[in-house]
PDBQT receptor file of N, H, CA, C and O in Angstrom, charges set to zero:
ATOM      1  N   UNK A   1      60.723  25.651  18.909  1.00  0.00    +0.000 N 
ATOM      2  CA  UNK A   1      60.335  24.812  20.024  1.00  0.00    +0.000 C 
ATOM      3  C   UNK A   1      61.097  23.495  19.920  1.00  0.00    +0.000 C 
ATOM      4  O   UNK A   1      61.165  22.957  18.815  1.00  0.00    +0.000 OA
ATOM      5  N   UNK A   2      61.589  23.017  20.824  1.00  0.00    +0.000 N 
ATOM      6  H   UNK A   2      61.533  23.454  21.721  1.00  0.00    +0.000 HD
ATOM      7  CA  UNK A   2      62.452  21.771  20.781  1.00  0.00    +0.000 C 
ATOM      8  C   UNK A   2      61.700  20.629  20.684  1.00  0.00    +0.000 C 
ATOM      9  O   UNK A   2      62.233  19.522  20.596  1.00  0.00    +0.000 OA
ATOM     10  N   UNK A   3      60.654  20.770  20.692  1.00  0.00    +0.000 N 
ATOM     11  H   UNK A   3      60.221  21.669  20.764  1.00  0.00    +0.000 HD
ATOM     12  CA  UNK A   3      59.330  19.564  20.263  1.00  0.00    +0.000 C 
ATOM     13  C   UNK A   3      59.069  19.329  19.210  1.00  0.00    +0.000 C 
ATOM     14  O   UNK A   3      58.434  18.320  18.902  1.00  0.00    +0.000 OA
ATOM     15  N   UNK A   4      59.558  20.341  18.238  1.00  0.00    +0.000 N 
ATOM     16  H   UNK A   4      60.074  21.161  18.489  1.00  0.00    +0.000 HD
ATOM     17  CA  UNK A   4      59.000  20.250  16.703  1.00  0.00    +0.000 C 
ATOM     18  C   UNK A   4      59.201  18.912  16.129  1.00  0.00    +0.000 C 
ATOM     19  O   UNK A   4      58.301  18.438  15.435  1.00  0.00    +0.000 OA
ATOM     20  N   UNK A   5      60.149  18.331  16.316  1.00  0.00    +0.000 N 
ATOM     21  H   UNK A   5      60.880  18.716  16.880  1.00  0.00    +0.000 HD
ATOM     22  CA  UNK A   5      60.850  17.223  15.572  1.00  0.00    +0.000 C 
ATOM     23  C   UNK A   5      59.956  15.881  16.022  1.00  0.00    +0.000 C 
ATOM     24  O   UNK A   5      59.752  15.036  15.150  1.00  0.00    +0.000 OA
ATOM     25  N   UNK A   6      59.486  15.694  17.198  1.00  0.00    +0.000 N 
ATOM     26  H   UNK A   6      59.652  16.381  17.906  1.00  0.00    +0.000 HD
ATOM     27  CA  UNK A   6      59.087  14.862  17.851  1.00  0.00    +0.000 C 
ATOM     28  C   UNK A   6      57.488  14.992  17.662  1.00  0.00    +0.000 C 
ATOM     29  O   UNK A   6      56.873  13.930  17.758  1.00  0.00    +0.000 OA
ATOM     30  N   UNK A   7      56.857  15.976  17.444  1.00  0.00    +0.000 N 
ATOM     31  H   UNK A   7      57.357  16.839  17.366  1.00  0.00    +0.000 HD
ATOM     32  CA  UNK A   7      55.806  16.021  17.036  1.00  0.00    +0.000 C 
ATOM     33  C   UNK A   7      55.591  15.508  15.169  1.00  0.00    +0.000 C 
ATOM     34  O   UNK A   7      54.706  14.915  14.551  1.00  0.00    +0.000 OA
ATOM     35  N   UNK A   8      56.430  15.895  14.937  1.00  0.00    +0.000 N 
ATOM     36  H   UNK A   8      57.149  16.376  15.439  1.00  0.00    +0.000 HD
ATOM     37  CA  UNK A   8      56.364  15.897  13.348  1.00  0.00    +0.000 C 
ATOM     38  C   UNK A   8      56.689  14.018  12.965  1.00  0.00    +0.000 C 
ATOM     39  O   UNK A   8      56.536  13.486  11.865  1.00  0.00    +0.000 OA
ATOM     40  N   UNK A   9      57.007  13.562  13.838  1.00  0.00    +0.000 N 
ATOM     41  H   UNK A   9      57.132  13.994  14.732  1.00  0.00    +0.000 HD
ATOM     42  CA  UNK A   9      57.930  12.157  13.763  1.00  0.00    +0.000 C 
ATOM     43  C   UNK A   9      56.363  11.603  14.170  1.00  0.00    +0.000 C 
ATOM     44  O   UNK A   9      55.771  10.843  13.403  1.00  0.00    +0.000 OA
ATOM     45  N   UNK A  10      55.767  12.051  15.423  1.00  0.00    +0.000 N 
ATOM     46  H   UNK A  10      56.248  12.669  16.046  1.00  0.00    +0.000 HD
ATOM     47  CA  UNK A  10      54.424  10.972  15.873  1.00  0.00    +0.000 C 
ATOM     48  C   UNK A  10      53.017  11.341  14.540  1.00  0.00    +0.000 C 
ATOM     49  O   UNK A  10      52.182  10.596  14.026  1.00  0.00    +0.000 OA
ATOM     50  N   UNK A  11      53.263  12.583  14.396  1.00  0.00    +0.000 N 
ATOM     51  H   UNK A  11      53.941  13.188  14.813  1.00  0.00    +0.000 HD
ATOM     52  CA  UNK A  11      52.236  12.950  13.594  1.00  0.00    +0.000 C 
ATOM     53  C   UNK A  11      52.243  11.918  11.678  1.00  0.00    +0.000 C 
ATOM     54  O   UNK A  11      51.334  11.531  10.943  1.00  0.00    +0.000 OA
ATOM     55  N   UNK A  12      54.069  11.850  11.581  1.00  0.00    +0.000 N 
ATOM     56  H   UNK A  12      54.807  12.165  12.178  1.00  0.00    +0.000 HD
ATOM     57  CA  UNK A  12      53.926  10.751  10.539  1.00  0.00    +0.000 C 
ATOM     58  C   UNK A  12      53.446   9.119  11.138  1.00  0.00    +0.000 C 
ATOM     59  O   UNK A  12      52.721   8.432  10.419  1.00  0.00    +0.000 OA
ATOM     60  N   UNK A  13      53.794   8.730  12.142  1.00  0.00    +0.000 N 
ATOM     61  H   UNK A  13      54.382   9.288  12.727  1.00  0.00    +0.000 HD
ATOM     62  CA  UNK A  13      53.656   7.939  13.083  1.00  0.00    +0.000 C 
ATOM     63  C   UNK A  13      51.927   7.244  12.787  1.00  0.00    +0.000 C 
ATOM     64  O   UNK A  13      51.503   6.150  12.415  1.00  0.00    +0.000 OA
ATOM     65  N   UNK A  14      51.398   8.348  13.125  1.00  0.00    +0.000 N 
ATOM     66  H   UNK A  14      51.742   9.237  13.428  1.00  0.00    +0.000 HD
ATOM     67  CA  UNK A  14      49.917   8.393  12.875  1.00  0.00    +0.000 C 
ATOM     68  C   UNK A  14      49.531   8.226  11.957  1.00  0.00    +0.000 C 
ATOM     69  O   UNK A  14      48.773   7.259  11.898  1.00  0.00    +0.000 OA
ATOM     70  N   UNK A  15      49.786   9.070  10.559  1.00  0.00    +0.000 N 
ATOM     71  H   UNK A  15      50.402   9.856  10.607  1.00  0.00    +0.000 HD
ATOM     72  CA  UNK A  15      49.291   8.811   9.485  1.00  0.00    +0.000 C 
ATOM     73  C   UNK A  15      49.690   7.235   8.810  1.00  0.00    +0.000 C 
ATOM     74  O   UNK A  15      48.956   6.619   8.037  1.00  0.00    +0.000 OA
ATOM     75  N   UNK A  16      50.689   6.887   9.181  1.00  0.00    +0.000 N 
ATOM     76  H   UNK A  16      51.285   7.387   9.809  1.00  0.00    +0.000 HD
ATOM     77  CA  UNK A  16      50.760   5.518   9.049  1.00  0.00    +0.000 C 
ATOM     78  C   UNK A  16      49.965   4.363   9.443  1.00  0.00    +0.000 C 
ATOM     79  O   UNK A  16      49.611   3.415   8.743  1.00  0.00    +0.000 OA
ATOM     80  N   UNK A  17      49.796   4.537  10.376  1.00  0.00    +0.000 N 
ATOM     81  H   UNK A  17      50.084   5.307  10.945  1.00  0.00    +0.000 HD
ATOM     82  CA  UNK A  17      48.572   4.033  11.630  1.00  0.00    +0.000 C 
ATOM     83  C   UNK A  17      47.460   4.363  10.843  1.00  0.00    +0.000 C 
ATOM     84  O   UNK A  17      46.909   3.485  10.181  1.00  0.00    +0.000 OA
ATOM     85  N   UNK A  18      46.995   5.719  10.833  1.00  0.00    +0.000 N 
ATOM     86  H   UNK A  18      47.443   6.432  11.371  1.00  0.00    +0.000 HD
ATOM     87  CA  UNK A  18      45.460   5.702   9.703  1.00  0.00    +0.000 C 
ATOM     88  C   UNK A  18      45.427   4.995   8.689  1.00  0.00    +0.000 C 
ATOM     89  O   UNK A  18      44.308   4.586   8.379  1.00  0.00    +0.000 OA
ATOM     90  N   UNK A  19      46.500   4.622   7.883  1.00  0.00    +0.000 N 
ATOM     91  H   UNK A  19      47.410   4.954   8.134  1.00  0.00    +0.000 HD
ATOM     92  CA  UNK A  19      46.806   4.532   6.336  1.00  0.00    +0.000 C 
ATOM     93  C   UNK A  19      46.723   2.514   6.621  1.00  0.00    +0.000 C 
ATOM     94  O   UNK A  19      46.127   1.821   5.797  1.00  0.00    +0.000 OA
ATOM     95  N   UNK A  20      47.333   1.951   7.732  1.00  0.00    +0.000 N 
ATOM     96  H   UNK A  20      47.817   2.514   8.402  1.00  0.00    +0.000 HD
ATOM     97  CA  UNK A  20      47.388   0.572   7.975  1.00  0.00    +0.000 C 
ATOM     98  C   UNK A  20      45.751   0.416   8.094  1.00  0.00    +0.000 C 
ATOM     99  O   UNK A  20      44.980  -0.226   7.381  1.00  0.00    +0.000 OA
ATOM    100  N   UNK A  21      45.469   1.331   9.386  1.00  0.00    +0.000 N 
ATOM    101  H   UNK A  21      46.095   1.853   9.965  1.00  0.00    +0.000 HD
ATOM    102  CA  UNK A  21      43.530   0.848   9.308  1.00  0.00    +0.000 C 
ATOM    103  C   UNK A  21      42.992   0.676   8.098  1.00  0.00    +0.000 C 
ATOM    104  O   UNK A  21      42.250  -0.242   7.747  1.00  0.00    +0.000 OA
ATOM    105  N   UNK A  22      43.449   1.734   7.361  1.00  0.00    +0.000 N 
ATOM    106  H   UNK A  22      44.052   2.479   7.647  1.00  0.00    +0.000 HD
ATOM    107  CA  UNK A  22      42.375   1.358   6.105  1.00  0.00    +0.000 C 
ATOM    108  C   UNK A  22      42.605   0.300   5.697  1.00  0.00    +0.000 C 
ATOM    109  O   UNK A  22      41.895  -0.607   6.132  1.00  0.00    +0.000 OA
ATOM    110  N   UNK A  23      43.306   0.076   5.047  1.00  0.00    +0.000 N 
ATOM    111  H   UNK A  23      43.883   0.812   4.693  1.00  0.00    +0.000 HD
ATOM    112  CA  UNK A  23      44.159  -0.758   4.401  1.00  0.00    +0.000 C 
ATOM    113  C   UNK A  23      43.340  -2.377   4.859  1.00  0.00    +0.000 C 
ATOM    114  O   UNK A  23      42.862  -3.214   4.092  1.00  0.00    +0.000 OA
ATOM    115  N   UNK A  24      43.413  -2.397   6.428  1.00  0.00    +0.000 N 
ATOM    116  H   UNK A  24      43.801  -1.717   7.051  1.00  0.00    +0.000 HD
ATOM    117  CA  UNK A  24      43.345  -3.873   6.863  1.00  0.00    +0.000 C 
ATOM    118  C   UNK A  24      41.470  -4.265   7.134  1.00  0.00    +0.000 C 
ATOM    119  O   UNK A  24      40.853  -5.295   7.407  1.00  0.00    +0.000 OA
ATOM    120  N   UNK A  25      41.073  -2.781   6.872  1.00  0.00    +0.000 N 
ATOM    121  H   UNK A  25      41.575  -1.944   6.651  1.00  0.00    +0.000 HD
ATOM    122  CA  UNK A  25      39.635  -2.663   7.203  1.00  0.00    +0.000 C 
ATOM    123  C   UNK A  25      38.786  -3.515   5.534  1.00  0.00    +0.000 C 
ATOM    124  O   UNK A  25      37.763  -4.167   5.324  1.00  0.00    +0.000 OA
ATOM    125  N   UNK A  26      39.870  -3.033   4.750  1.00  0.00    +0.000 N 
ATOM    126  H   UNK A  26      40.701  -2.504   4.921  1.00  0.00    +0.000 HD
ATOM    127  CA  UNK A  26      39.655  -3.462   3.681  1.00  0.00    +0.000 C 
ATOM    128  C   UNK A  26      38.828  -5.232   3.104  1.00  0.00    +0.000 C 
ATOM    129  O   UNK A  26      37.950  -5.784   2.441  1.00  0.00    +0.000 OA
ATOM    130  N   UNK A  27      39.808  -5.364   3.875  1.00  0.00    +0.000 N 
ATOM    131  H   UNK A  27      40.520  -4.916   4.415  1.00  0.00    +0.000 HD
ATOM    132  CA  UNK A  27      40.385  -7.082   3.531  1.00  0.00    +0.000 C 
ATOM    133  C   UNK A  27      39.159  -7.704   4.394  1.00  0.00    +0.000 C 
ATOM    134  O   UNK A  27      38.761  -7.465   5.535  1.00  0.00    +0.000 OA
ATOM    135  N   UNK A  28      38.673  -8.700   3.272  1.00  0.00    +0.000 N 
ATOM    136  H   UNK A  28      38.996  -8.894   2.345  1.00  0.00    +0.000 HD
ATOM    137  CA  UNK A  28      37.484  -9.510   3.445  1.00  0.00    +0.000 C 
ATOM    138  C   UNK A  28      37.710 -10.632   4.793  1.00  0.00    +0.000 C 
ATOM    139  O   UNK A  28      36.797 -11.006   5.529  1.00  0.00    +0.000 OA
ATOM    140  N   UNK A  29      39.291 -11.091   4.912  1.00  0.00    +0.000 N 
ATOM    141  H   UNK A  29      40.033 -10.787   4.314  1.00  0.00    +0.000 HD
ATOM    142  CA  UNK A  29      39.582 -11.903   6.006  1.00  0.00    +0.000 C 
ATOM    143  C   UNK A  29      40.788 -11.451   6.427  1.00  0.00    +0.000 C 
ATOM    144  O   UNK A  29      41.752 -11.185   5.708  1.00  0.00    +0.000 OA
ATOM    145  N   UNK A  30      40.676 -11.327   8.225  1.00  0.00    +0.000 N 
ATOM    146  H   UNK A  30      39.893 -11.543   8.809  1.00  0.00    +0.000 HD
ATOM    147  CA  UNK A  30      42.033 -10.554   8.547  1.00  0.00    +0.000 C 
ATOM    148  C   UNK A  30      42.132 -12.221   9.869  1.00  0.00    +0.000 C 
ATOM    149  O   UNK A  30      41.169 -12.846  10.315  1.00  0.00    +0.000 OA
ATOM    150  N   UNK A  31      43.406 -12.434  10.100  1.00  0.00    +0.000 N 
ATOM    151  H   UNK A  31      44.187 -11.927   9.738  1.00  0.00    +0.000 HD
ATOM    152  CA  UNK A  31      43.870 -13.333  10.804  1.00  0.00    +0.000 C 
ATOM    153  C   UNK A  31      43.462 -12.548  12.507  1.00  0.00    +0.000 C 
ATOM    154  O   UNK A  31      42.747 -11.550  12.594  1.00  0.00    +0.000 OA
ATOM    155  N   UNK A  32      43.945 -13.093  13.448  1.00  0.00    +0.000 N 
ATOM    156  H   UNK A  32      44.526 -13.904  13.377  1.00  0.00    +0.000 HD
ATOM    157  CA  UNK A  32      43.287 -12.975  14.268  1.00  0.00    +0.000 C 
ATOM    158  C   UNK A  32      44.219 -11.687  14.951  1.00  0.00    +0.000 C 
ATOM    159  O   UNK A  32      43.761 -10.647  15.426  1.00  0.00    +0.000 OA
ATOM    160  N   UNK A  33      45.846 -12.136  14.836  1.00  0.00    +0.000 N 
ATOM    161  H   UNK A  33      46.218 -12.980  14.451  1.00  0.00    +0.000 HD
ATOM    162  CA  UNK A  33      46.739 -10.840  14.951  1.00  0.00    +0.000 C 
ATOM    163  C   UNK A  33      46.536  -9.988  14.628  1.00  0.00    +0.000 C 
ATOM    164  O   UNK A  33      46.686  -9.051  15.411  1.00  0.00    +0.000 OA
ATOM    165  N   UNK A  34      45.846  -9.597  12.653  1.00  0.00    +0.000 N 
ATOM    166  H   UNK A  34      45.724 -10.359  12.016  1.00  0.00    +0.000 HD
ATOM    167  CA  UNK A  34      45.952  -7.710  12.513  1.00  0.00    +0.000 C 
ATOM    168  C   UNK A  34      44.284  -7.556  12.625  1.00  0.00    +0.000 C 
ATOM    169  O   UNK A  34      43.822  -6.446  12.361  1.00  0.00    +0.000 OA
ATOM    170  N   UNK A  35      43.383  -8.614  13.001  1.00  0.00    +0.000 N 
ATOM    171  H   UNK A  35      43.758  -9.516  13.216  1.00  0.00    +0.000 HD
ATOM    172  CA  UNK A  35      42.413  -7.917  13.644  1.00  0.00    +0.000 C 
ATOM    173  C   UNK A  35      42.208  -7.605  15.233  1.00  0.00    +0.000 C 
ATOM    174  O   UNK A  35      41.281  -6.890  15.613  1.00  0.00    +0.000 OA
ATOM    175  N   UNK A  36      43.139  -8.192  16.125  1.00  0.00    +0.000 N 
ATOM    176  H   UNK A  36      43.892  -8.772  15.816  1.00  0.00    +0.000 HD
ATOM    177  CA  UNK A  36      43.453  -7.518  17.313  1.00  0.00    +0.000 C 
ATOM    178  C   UNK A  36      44.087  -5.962  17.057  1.00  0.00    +0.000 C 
ATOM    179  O   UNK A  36      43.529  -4.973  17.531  1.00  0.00    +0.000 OA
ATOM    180  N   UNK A  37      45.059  -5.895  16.421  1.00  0.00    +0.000 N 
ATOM    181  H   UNK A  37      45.513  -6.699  16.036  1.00  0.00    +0.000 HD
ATOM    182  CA  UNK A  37      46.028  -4.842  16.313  1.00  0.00    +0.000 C 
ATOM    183  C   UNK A  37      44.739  -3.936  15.758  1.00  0.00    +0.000 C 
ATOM    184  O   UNK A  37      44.432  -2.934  16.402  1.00  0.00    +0.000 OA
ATOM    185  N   UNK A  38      43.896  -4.336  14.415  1.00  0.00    +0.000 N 
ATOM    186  H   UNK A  38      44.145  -5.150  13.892  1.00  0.00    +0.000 HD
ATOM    187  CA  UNK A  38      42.564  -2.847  14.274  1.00  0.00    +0.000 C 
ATOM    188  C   UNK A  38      41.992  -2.274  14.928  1.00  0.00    +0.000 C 
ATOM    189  O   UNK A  38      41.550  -1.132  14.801  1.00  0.00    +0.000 OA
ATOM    190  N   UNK A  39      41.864  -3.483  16.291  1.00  0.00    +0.000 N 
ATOM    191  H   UNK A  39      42.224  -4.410  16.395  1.00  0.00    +0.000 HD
ATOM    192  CA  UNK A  39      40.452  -3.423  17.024  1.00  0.00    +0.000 C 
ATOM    193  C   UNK A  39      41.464  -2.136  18.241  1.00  0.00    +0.000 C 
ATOM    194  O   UNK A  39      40.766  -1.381  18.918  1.00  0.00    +0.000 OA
ATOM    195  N   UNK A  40      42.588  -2.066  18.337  1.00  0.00    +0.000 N 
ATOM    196  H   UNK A  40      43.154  -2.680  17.787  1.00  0.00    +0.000 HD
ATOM    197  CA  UNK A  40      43.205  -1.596  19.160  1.00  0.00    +0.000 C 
ATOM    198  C   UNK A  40      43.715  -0.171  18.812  1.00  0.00    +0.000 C 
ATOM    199  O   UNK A  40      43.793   0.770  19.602  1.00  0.00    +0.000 OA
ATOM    200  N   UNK A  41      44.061  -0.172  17.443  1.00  0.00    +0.000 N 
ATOM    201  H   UNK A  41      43.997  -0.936  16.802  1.00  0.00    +0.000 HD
ATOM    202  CA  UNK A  41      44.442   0.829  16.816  1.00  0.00    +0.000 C 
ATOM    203  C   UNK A  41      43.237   1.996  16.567  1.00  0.00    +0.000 C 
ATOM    204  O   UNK A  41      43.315   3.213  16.404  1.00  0.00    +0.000 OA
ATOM    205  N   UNK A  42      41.993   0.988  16.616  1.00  0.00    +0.000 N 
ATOM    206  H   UNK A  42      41.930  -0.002  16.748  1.00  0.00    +0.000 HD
ATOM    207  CA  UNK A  42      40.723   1.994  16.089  1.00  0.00    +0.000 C 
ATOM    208  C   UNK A  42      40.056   2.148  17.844  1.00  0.00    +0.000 C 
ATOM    209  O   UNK A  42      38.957   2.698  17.896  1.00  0.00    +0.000 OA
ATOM    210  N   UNK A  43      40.569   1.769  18.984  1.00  0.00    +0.000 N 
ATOM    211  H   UNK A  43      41.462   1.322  18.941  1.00  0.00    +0.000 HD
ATOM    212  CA  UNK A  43      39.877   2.114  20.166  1.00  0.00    +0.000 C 
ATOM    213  C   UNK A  43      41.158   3.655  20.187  1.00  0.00    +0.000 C 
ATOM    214  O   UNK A  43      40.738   4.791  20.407  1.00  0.00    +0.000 OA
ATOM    215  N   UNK A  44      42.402   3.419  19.966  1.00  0.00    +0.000 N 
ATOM    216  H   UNK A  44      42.743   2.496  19.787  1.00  0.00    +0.000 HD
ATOM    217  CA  UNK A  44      42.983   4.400  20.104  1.00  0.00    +0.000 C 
ATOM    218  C   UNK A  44      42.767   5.661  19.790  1.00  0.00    +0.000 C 
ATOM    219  O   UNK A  44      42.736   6.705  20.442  1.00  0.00    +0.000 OA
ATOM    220  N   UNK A  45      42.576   5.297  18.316  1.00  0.00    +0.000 N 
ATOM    221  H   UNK A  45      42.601   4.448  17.787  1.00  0.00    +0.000 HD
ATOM    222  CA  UNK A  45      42.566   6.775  17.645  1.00  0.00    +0.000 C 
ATOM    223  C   UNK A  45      41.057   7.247  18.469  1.00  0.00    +0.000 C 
ATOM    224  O   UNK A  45      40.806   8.442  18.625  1.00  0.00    +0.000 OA
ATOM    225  N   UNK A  46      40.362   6.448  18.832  1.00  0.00    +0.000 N 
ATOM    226  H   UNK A  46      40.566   5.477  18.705  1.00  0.00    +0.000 HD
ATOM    227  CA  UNK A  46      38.892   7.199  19.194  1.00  0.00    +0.000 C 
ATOM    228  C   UNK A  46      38.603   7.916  20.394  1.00  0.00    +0.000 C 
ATOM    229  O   UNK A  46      37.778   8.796  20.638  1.00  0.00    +0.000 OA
ATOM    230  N   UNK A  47      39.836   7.099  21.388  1.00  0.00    +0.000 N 
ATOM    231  H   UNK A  47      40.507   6.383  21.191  1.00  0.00    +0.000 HD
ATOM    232  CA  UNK A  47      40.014   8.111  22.585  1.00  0.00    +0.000 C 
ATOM    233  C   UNK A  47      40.702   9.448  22.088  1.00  0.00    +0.000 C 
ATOM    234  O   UNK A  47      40.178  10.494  22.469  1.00  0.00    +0.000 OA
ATOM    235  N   UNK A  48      41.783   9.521  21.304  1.00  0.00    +0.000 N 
ATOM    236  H   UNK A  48      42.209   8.671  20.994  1.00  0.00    +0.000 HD
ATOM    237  CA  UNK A  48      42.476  10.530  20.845  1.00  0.00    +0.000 C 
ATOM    238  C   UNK A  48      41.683  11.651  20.246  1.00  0.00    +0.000 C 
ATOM    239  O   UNK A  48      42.058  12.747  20.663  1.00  0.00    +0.000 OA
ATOM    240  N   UNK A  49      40.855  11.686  19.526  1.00  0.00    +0.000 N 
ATOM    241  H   UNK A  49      40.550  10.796  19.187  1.00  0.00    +0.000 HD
ATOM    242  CA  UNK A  49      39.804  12.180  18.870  1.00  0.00    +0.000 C 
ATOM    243  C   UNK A  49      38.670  12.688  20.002  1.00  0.00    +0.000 C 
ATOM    244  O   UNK A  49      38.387  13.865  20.225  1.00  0.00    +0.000 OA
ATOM    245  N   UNK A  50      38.153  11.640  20.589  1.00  0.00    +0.000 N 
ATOM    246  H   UNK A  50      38.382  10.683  20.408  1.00  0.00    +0.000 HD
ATOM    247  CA  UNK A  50      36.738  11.873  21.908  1.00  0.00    +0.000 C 
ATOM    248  C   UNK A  50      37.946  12.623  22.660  1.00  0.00    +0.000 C 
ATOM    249  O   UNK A  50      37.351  13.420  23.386  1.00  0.00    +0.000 OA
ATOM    250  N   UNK A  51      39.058  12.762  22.833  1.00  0.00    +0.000 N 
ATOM    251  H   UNK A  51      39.542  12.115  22.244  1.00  0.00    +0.000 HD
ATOM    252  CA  UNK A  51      39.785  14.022  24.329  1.00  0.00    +0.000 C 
ATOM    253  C   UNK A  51      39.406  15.139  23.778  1.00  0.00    +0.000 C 
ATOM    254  O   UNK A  51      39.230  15.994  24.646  1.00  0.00    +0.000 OA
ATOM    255  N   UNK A  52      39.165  15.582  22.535  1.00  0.00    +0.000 N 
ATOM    256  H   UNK A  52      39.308  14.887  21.830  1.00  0.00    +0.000 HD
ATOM    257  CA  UNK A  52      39.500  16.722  22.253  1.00  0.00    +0.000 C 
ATOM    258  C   UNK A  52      40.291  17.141  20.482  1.00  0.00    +0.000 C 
ATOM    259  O   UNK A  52      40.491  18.190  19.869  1.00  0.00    +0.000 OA
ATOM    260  N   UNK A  53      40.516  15.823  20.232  1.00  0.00    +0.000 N 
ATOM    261  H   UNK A  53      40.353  14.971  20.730  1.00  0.00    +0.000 HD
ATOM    262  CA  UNK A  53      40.873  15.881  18.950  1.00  0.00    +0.000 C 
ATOM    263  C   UNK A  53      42.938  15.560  19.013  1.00  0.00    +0.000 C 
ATOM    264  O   UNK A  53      43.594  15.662  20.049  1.00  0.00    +0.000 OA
ATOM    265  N   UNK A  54      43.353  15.298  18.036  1.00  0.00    +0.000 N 
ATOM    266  H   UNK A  54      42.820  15.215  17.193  1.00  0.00    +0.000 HD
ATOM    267  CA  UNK A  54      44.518  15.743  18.424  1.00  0.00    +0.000 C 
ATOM    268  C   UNK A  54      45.427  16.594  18.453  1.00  0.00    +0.000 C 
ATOM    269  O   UNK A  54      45.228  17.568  17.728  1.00  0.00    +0.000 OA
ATOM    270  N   UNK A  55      46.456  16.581  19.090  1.00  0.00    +0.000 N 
ATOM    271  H   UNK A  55      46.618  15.789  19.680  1.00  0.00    +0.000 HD
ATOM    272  CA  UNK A  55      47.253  18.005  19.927  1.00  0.00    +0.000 C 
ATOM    273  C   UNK A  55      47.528  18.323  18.343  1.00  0.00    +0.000 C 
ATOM    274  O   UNK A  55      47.821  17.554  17.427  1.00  0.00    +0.000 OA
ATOM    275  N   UNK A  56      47.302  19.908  18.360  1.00  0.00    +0.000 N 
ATOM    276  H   UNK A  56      47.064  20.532  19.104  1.00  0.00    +0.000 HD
ATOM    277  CA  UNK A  56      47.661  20.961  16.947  1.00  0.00    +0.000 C 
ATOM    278  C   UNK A  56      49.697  20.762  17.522  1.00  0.00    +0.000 C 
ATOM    279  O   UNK A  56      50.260  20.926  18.604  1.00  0.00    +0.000 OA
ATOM    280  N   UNK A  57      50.143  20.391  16.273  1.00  0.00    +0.000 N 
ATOM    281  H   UNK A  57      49.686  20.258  15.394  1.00  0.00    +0.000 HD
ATOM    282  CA  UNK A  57      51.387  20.439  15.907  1.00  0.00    +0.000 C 
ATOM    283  C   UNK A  57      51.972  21.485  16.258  1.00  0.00    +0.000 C 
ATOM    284  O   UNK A  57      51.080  22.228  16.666  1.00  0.00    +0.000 OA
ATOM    285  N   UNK A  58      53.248  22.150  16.371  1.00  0.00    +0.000 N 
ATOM    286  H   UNK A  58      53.973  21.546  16.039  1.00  0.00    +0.000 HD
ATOM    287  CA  UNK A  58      53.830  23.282  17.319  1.00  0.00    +0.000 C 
ATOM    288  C   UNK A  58      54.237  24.394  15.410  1.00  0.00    +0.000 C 
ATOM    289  O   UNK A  58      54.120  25.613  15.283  1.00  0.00    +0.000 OA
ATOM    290  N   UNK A  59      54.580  23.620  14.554  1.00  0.00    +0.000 N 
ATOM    291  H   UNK A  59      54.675  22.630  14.658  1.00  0.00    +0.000 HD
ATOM    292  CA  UNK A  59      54.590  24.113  13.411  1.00  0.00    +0.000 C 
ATOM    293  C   UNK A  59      52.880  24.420  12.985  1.00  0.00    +0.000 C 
ATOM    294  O   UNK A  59      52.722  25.399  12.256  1.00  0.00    +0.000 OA
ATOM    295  N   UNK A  60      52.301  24.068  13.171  1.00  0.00    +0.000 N 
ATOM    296  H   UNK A  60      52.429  23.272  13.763  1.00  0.00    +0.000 HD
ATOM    297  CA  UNK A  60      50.853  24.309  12.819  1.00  0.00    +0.000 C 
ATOM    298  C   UNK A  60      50.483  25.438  13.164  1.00  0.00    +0.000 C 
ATOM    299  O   UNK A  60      49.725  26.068  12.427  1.00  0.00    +0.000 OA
ATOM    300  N   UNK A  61      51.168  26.255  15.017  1.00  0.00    +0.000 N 
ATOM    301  H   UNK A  61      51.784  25.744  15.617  1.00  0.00    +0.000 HD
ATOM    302  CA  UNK A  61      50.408  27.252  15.094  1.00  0.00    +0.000 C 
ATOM    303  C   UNK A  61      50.958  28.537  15.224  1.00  0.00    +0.000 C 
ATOM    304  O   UNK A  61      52.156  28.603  15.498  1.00  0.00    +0.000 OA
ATOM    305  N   UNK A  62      50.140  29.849  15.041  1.00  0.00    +0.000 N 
ATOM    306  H   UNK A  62      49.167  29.795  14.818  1.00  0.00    +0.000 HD
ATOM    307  CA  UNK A  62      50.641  30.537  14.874  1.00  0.00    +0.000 C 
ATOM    308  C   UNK A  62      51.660  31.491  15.411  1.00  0.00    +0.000 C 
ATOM    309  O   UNK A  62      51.443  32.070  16.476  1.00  0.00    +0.000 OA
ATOM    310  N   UNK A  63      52.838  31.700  14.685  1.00  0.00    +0.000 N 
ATOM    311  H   UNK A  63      53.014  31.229  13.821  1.00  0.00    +0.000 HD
ATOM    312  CA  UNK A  63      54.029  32.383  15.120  1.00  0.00    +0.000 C 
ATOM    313  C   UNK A  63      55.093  31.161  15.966  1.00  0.00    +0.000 C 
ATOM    314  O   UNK A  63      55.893  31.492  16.840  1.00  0.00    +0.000 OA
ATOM    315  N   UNK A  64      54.936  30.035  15.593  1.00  0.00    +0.000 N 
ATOM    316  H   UNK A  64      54.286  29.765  14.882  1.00  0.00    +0.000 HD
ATOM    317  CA  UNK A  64      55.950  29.434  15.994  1.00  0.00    +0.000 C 
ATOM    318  C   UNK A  64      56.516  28.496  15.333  1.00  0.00    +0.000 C 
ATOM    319  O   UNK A  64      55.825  27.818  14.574  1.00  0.00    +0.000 OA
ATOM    320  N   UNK A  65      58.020  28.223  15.484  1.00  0.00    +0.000 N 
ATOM    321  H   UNK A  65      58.582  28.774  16.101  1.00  0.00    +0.000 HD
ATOM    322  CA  UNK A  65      58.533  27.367  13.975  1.00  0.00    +0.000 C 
ATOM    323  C   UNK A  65      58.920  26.342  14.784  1.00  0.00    +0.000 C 
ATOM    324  O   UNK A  65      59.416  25.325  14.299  1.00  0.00    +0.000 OA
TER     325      UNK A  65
């Protein structure tokens, strides 16, 4: 599928994005910038998740590379 690459690129994309939330969720004081950017990053992922979850990867399913 000619998507593979582009899926595989947002899907690291994301885990980066999960891996920053934590990270900043952490921290006892966040400036006012990376607590806009949480507050935005964590409305995101929640629509993404409440649609339906997110889109299964084209390598993920079965019989296709």
């Amino acid at each position: 599928m000619a998507y593979g690459h582009a899926e595989r690129t947002l899907a690291t994309i994301r885990l980066l994005e999960a891996e920053t939330r934590e990270l900043l969720a952490r921290q006892e004081y966040l400036n006012p910038e990376h607590a806009e950017w949480l507050r935005e990053a964590a409305d995101s992922a929640s629509r993404r998740l409440g649609s339906g979850g997110a889109a299964r990867l084209a390598h993920d399913q079965a019989g296709v590379r």
